[in-house]
C-alpha positions as CSV (number, residue, x, y, z in Angstrom):
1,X,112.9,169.6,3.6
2,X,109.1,168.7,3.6
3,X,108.8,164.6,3.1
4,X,105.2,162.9,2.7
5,X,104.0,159.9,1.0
6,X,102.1,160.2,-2.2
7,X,100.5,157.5,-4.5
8,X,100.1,157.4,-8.3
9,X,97.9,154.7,-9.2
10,X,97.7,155.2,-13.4
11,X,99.5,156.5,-16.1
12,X,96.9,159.5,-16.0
13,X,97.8,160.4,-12.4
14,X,101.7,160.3,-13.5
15,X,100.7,162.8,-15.5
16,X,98.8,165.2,-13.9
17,X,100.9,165.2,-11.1
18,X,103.8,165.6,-13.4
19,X,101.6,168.9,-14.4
20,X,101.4,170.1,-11.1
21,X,105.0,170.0,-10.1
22,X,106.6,171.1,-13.6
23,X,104.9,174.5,-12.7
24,X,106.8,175.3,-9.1
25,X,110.2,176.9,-9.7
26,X,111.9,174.1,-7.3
27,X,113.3,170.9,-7.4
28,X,110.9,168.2,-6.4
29,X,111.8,164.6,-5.9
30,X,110.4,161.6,-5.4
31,X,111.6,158.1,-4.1
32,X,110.8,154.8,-4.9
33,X,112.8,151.6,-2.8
34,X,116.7,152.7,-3.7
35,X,115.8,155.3,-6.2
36,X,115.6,159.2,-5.6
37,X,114.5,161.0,-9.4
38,X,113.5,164.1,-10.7
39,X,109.6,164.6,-10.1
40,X,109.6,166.6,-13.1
41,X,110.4,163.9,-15.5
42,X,108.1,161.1,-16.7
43,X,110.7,159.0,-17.8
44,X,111.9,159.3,-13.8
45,X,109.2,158.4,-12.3
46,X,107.6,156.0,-14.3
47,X,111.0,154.1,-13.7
48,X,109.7,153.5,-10.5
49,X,107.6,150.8,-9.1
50,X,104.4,152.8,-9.0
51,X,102.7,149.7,-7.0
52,X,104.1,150.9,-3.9
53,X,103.6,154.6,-2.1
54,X,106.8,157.1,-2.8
55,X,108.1,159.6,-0.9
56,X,107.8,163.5,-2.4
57,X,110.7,165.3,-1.4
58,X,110.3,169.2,-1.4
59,X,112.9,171.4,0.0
60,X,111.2,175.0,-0.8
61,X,107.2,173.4,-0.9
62,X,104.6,175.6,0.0
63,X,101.1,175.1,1.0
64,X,99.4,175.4,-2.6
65,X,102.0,173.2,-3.8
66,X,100.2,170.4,-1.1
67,X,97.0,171.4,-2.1
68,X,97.2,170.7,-5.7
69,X,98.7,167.5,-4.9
70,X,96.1,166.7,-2.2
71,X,94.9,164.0,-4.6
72,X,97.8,161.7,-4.1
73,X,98.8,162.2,-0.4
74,X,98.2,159.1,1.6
75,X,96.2,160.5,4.3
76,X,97.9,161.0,7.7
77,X,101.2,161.1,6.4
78,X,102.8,164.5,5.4
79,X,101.6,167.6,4.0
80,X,101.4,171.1,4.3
């Protein structure tokens, strides 16, 4: 399983990375302190505190998947 660090700074980014991840035919999480939830739903991960970097969990990620979501890695941790 593929782990890296990601960070969604607005509601805007929520949603386009929401967008990006609602296309792959996996599960995709992410985790926030205690909380693992669905990637795929904006109710999810806007429960989480978004002022902190979250971990995106990707069992069957491929390297397009990381280069759509190059926007939101935190640089020198994870990736493709």
């Amino acid at each position: 399983m593929k782990a890296c660090l990601i960070r969604l700074g607005s509601v805007e980014e929520v949603k386009q990375f929401i967008r990006i991840v609602s296309q792959v035919p996996y599960e995709v999480w992410v985790t926030g302190g205690p909380r693992t939830v669905n990637a795929k739903s904006e109710m999810d991960v806007f429960s989480l505190n978004l002022t902190r970097p979250l971990e995106l969990r990707c069992p069957n990620a491929d390297a397009q998947l990381y280069e759509q979501l190059a926007p939101f890695l935190i640089t020198g941790r994870g990736g493709a």
